[in-house]
Jmol script that loads the backbone (N, CA, C; Angstrom):
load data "model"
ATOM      1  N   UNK A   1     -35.207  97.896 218.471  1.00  0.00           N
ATOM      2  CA  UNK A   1     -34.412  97.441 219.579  1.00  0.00           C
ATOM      3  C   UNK A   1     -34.580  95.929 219.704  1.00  0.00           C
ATOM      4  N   UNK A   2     -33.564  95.618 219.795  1.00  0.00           N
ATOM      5  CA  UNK A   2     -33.605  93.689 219.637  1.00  0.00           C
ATOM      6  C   UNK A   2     -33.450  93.183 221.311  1.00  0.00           C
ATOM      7  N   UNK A   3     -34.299  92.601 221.813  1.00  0.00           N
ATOM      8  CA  UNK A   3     -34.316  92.133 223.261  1.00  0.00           C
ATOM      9  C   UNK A   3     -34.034  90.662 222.996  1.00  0.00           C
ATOM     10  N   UNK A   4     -33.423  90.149 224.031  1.00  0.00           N
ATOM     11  CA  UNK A   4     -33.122  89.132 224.189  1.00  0.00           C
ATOM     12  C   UNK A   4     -34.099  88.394 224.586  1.00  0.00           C
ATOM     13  N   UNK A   5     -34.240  86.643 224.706  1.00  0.00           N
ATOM     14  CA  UNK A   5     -35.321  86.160 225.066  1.00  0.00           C
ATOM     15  C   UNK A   5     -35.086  85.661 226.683  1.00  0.00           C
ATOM     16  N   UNK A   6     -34.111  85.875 226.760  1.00  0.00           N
ATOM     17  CA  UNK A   6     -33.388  85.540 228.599  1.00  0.00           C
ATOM     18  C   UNK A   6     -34.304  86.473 229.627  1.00  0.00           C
ATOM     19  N   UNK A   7     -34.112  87.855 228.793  1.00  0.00           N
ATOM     20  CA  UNK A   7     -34.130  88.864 229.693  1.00  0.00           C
ATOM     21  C   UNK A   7     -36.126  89.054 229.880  1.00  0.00           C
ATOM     22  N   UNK A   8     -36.311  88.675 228.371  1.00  0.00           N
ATOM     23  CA  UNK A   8     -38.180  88.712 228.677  1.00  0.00           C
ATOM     24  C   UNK A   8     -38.539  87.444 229.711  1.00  0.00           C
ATOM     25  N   UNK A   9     -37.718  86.697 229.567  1.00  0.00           N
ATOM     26  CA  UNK A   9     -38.760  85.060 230.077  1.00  0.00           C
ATOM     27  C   UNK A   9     -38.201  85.409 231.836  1.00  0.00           C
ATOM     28  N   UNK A  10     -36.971  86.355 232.058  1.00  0.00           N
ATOM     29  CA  UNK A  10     -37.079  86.706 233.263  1.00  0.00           C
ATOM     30  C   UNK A  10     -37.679  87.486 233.662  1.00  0.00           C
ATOM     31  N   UNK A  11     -37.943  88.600 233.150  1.00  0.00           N
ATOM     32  CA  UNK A  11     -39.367  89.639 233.693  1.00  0.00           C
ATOM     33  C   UNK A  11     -40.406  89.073 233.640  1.00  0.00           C
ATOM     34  N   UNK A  12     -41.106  88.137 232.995  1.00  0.00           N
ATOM     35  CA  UNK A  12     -42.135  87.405 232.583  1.00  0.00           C
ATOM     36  C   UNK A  12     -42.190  86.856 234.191  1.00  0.00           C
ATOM     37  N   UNK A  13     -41.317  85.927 234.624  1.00  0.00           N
ATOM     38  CA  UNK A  13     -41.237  85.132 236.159  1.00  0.00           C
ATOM     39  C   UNK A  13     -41.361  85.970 237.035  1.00  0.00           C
ATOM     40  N   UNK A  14     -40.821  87.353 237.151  1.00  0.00           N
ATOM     41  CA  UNK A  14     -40.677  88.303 238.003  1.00  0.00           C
ATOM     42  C   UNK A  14     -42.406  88.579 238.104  1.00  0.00           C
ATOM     43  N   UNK A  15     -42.716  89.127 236.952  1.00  0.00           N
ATOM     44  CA  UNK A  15     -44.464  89.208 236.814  1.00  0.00           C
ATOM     45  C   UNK A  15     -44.901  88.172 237.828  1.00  0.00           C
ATOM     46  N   UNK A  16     -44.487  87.509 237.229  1.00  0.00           N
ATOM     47  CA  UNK A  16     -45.622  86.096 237.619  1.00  0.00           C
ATOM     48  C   UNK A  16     -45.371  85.766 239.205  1.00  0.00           C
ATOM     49  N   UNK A  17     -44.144  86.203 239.675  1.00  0.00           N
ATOM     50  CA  UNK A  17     -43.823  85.631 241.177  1.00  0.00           C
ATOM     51  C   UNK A  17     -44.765  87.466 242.074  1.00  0.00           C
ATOM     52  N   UNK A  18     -44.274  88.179 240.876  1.00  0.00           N
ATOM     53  CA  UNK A  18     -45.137  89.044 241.632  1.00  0.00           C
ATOM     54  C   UNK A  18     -47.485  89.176 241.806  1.00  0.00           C
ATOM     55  N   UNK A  19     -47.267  88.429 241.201  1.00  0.00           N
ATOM     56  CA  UNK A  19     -48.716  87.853 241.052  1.00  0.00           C
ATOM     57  C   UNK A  19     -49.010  87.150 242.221  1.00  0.00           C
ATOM     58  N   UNK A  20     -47.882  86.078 242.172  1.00  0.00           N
ATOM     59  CA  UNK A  20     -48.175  84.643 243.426  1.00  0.00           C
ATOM     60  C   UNK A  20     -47.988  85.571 244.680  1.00  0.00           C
ATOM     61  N   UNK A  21     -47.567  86.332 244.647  1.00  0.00           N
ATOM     62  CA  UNK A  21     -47.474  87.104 246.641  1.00  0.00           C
ATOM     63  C   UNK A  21     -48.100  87.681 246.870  1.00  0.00           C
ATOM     64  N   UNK A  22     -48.680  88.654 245.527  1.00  0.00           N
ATOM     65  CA  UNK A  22     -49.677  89.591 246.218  1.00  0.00           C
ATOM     66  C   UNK A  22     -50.864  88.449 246.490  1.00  0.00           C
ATOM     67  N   UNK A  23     -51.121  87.710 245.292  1.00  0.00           N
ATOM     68  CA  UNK A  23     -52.429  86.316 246.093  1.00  0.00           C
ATOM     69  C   UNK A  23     -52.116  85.730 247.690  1.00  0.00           C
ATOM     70  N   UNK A  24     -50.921  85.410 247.876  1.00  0.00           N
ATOM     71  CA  UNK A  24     -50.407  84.882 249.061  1.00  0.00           C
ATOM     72  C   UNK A  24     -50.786  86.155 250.289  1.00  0.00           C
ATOM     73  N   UNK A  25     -50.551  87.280 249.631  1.00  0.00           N
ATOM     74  CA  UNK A  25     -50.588  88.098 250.985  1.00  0.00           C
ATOM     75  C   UNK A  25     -51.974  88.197 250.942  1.00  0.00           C
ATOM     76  N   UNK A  26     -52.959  88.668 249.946  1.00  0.00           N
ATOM     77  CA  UNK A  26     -54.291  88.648 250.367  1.00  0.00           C
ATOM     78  C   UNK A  26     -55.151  87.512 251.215  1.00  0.00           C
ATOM     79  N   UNK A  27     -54.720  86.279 250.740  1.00  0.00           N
ATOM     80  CA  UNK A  27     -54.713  85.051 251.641  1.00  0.00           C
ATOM     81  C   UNK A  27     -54.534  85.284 252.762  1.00  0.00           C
ATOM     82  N   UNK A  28     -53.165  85.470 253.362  1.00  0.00           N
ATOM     83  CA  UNK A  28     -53.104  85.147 254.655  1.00  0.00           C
ATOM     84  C   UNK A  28     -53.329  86.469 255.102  1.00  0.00           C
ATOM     85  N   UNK A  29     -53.727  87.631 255.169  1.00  0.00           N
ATOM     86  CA  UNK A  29     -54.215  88.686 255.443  1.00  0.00           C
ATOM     87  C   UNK A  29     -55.576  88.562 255.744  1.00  0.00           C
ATOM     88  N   UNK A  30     -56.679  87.446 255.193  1.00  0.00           N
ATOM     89  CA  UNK A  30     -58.015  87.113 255.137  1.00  0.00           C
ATOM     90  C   UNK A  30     -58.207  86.390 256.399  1.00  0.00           C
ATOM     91  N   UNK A  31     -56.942  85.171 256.814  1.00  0.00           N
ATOM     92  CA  UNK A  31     -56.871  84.104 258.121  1.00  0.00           C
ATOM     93  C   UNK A  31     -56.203  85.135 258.582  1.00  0.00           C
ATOM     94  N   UNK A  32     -55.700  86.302 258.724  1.00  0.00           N
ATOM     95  CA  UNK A  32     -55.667  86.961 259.814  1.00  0.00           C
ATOM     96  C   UNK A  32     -53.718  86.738 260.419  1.00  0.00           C
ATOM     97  N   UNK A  33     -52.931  86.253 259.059  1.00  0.00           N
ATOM     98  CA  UNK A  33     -51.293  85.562 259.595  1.00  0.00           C
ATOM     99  C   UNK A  33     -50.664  86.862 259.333  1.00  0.00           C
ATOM    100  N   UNK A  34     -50.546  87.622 260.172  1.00  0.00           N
ATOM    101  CA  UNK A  34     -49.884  89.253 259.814  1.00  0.00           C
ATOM    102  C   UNK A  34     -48.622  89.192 259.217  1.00  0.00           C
ATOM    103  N   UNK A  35     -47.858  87.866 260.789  1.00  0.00           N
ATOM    104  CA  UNK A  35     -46.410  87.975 260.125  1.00  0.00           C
ATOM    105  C   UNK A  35     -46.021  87.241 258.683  1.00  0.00           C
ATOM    106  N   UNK A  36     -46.700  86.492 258.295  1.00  0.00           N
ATOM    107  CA  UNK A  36     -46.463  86.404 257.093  1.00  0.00           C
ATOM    108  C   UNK A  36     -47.154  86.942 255.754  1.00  0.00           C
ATOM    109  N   UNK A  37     -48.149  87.882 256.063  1.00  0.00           N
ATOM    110  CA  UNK A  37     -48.195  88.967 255.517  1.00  0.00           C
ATOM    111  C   UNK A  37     -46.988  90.020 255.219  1.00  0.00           C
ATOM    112  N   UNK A  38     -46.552  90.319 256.242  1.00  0.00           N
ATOM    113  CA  UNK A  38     -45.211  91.041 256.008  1.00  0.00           C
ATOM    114  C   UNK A  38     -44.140  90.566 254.924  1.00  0.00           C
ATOM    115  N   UNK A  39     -43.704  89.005 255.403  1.00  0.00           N
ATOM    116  CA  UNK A  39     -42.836  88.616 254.736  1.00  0.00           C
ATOM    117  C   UNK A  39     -42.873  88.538 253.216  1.00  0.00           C
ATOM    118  N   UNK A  40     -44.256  88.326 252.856  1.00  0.00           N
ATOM    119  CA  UNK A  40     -44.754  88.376 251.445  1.00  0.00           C
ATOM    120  C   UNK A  40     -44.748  89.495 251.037  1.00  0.00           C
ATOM    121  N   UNK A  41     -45.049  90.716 251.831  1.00  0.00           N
ATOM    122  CA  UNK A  41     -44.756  91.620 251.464  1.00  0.00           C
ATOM    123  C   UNK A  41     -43.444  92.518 251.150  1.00  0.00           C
ATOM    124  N   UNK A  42     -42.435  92.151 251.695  1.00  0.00           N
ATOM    125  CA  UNK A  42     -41.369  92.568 251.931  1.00  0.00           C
ATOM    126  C   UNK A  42     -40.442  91.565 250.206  1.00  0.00           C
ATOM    127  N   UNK A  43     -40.935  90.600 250.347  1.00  0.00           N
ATOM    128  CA  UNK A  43     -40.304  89.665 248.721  1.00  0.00           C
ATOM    129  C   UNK A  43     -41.099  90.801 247.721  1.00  0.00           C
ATOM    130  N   UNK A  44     -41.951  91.294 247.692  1.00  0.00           N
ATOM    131  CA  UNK A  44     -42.854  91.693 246.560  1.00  0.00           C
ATOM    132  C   UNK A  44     -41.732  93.139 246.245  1.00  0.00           C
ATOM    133  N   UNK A  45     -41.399  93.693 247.667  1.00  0.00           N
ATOM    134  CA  UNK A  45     -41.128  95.183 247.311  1.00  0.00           C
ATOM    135  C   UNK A  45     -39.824  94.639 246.872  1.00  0.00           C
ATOM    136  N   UNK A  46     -38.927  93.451 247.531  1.00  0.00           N
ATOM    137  CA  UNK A  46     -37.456  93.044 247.084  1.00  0.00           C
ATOM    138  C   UNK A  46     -37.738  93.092 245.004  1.00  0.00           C
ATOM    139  N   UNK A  47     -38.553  92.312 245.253  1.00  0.00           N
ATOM    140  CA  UNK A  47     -38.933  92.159 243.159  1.00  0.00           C
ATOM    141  C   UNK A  47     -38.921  93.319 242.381  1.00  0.00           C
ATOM    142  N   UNK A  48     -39.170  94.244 242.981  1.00  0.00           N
ATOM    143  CA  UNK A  48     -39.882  95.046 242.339  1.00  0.00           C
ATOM    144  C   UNK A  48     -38.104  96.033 241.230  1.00  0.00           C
ATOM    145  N   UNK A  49     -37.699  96.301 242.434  1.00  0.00           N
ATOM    146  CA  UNK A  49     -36.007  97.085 241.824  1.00  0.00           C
ATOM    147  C   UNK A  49     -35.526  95.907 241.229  1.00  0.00           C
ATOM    148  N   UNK A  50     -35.504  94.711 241.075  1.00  0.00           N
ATOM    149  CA  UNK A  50     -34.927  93.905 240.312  1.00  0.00           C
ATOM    150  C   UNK A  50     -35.444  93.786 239.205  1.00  0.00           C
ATOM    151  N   UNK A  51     -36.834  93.675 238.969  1.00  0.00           N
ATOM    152  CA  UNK A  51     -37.242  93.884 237.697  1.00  0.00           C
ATOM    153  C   UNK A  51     -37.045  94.846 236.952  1.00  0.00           C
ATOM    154  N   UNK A  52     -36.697  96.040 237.573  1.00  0.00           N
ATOM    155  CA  UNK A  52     -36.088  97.672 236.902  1.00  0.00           C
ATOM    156  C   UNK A  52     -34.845  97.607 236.334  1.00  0.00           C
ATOM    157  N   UNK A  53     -34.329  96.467 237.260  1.00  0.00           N
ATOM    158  CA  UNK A  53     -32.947  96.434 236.881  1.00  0.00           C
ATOM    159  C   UNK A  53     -32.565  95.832 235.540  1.00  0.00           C
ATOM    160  N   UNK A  54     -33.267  94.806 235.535  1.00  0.00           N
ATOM    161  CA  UNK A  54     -33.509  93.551 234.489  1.00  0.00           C
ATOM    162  C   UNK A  54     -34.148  94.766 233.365  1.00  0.00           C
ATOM    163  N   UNK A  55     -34.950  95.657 233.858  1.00  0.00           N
ATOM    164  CA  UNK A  55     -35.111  95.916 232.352  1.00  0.00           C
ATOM    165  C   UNK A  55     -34.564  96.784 231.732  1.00  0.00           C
ATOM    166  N   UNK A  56     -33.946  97.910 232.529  1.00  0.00           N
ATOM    167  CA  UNK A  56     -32.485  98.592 232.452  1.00  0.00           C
ATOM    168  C   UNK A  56     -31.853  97.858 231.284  1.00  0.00           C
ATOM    169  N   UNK A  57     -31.326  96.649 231.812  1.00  0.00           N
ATOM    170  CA  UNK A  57     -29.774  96.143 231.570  1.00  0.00           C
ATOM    171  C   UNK A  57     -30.709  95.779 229.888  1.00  0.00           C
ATOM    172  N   UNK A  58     -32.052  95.484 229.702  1.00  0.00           N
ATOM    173  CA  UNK A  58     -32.251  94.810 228.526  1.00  0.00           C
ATOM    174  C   UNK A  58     -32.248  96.085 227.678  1.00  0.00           C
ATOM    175  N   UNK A  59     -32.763  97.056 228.343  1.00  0.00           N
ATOM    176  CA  UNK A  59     -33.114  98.428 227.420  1.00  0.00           C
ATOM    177  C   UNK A  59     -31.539  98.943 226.638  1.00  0.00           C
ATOM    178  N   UNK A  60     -31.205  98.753 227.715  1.00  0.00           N
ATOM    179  CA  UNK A  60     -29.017  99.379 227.111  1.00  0.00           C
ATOM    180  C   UNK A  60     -29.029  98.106 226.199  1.00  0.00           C
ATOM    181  N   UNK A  61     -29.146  97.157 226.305  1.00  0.00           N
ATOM    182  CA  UNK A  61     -28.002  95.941 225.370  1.00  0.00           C
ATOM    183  C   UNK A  61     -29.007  96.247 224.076  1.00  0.00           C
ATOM    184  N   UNK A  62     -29.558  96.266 223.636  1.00  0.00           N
ATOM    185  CA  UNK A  62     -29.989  96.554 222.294  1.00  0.00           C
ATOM    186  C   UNK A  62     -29.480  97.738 221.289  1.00  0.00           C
ATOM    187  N   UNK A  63     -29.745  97.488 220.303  1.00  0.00           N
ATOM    188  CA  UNK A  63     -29.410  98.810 219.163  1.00  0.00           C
ATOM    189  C   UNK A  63     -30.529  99.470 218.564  1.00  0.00           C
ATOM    190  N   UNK A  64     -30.211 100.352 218.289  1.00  0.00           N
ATOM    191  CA  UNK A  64     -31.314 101.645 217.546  1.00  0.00           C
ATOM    192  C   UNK A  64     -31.567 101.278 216.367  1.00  0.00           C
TER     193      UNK A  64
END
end "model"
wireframe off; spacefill off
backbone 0.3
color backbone group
């Protein structure tokens, strides 16, 4: 299956932004900032079906 390099270097960011929030939420979860605990939390779960999606769309465009 031949993947594109678009579609890795965007899951790759997706990884990686999902890295930076969960650090961000443990952070401000430690000082005690609830509401932006939430908000970090709420981007993390937004990432999460987009990266499915992204890898969906890479899994179909290839050949056997």
């Amino acid at each position: 299956m031949k993947r594109s390099y678009l579609g890795v270097i965007i899951l790759c960011l997706i990884l990686a932004m999902n890295i930076v929030f969960t650090q961000l939420i443990v952070h401000q979860y430690y000082h005690e900032n609830y509401q932006n605990v939430l908000i970090y939390m709420g981007i993390n779960i937004i990432l999460f079906p987009i990266a499915i999606l992204v890898y969906k769309k890479e899994k179909n465009k290839g050949g056997s």
